[in-house]
C-alpha positions as CSV (number, residue, x, y, z in Angstrom):
1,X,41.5,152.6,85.3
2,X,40.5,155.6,87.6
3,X,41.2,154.2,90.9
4,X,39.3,157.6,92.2
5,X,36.5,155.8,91.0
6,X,36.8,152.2,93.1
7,X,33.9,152.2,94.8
8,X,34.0,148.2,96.0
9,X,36.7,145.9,97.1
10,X,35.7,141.8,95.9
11,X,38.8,140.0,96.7
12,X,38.9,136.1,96.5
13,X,39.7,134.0,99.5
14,X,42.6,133.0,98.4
15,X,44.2,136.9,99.3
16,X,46.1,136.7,102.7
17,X,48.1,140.0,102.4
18,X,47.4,143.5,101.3
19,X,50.4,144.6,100.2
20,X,51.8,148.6,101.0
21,X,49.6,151.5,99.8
22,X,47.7,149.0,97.7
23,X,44.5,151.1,97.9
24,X,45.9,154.9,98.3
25,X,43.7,157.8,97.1
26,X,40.3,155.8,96.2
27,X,38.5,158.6,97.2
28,X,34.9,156.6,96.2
29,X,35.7,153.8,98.5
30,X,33.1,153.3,101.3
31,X,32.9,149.8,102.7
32,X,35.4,146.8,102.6
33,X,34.9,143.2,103.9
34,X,37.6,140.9,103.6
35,X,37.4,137.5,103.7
36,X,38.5,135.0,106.6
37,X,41.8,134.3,105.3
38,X,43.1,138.0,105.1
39,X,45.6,138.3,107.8
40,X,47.7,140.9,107.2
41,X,47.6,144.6,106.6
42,X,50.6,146.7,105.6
43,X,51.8,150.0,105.4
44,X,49.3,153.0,104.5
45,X,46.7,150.1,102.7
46,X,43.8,153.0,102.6
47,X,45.7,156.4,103.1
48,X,43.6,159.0,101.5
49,X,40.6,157.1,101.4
50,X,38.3,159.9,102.9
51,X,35.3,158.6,102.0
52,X,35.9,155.0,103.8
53,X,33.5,155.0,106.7
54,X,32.8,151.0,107.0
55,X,35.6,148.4,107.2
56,X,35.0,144.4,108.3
57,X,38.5,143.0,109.3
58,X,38.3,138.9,109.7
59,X,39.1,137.7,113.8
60,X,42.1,136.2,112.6
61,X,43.9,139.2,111.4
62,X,47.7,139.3,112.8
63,X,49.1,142.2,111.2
64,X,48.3,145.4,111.3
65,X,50.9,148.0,109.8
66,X,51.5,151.7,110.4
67,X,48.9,154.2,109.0
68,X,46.8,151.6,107.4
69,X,44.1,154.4,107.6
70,X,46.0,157.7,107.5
71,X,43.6,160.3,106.3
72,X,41.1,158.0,105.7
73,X,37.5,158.7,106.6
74,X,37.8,156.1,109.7
């Protein structure tokens, strides 16, 4: 798969972490929500997504690494 092309992020509620770099380069991504239980962000999680211009994070978010938006369209 293309991830260039990932246009939408589903993930189930069961995700707490987003690991390092997991989303780098998805140049097609424009909006993410994540669920409650997401509570952690690491390292560089949307670097290079220059097309992101909407982003939910839950209240209960903790973590918040370095560069989670580097380049991105935030």
């Amino acid at each position: 798969m293309d991830s260039r092309k990932l246009a939408t992020i589903n993930l189930p509620s069961s995700i707490t972490t987003i690991d390092n770099m997991s989303f780098v380069g998805c140049t097609s991504l424009k909006n993410v929500r994540f669920e409650a239980s997401v509570d952690t962000l690491h390292f560089a999680v949307f670097q290079d997504c220059d097309s992101l211009r909407d982003i939910h994070l839950p209240e209960g978010i903790r973590i918040v690494e370095g560069q989670v938006f580097a380049y991105s369209g935030l």
